[in-house]
C-alpha positions as CSV (number, residue, x, y, z in Angstrom):
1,X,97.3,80.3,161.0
2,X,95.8,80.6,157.8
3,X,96.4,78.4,154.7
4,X,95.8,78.7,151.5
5,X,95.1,75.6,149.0
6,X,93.5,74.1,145.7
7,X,90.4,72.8,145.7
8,X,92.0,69.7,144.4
9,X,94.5,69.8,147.0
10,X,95.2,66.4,147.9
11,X,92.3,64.8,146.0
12,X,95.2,62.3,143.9
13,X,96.4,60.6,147.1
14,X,93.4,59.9,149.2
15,X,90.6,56.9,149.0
16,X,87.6,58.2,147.1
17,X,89.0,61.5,146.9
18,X,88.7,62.0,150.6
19,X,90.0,59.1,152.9
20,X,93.4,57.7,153.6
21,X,93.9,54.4,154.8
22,X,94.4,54.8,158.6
23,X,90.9,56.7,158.2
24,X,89.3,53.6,156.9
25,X,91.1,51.4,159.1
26,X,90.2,53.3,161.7
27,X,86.6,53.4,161.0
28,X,86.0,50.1,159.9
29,X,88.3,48.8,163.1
30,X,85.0,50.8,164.9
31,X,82.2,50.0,162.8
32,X,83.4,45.8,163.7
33,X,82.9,46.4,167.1
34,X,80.1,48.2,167.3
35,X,78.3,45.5,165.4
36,X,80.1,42.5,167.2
37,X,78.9,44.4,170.5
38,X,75.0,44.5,169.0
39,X,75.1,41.1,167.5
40,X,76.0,39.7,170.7
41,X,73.8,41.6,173.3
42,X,70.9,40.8,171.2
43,X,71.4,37.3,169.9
44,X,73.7,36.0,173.0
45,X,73.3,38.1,176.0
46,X,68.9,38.6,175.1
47,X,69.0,41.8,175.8
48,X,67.1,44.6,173.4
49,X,66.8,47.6,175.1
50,X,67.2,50.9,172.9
51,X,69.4,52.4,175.3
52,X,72.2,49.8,175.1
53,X,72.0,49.6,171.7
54,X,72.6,53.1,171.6
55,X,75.3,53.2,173.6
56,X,77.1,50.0,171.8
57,X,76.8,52.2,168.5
58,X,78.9,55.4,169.9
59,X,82.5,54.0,168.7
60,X,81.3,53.8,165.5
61,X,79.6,57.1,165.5
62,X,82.5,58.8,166.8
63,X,85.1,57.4,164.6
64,X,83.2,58.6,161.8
65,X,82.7,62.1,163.1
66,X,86.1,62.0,163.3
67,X,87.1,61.0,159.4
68,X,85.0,64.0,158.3
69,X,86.1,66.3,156.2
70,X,87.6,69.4,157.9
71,X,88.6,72.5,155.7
72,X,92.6,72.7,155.3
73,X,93.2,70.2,158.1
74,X,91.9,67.1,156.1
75,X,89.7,65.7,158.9
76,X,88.7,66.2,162.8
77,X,91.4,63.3,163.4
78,X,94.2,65.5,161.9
79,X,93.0,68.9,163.2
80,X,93.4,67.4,166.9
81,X,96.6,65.7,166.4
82,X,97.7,69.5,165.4
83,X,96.0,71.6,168.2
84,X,97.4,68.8,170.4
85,X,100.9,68.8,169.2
86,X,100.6,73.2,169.4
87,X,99.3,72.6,173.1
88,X,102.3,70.2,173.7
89,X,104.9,72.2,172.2
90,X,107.3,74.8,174.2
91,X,106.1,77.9,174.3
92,X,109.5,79.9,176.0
93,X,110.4,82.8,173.2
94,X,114.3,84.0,173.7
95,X,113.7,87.9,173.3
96,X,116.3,89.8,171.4
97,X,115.5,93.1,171.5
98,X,117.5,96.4,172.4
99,X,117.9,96.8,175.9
100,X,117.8,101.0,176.0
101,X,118.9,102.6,179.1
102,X,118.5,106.5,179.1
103,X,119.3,108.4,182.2
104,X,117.2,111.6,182.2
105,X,119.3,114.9,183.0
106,X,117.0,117.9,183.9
């Protein structure tokens, strides 16, 4: 598929000319637990080891890869919810061509 749009496609609707709100919900839904998680492994649980604080900062990492821009397709988010929804879809074609039976004479 190829599309075609303004650069200013969109740009009237969205959050900072690039976000809508479920992307900022989204995100900042993320960012609260990431930092809830770090707050409490480190001032409740004790524990400061690089590698868990690494690994309590992914969700928050990941949502925002996801609310990056993305050509035509507004964001990662929205270009998987399409290849998703094409990979879900029903892919049987009815074929209506010209059935053309010739019997050769010699």
């Amino acid at each position: 598929m190829t599309f075609y749009s303004p650069n200013n496609f969109k740009n009237g609707r969205l959050i900072f000319n690039r976000y809508r709100k479920t992307d900022l919900l989204i995100f900042s839904v993320a960012l609260v637990f990431s930092l809830s998680a770090i707050i409490i492994s480190i001032n409740v649980l004790k524990i400061y080891h690089p590698a868990i604080l690494v690994l309590e900062s992914i969700p928050a990492g990941f949502a925002l890869f996801l609310i990056q821009p993305l050509n035509v397709y507004h964001n990662f988010l929205l270009y998987g919810i399409c290849v998703k929804s094409y990979l879900k879809r029903q892919k049987k074609y009815k074929w209506e061509g010209i059935y053309n039976y010739e019997i050769k004479k010699e």
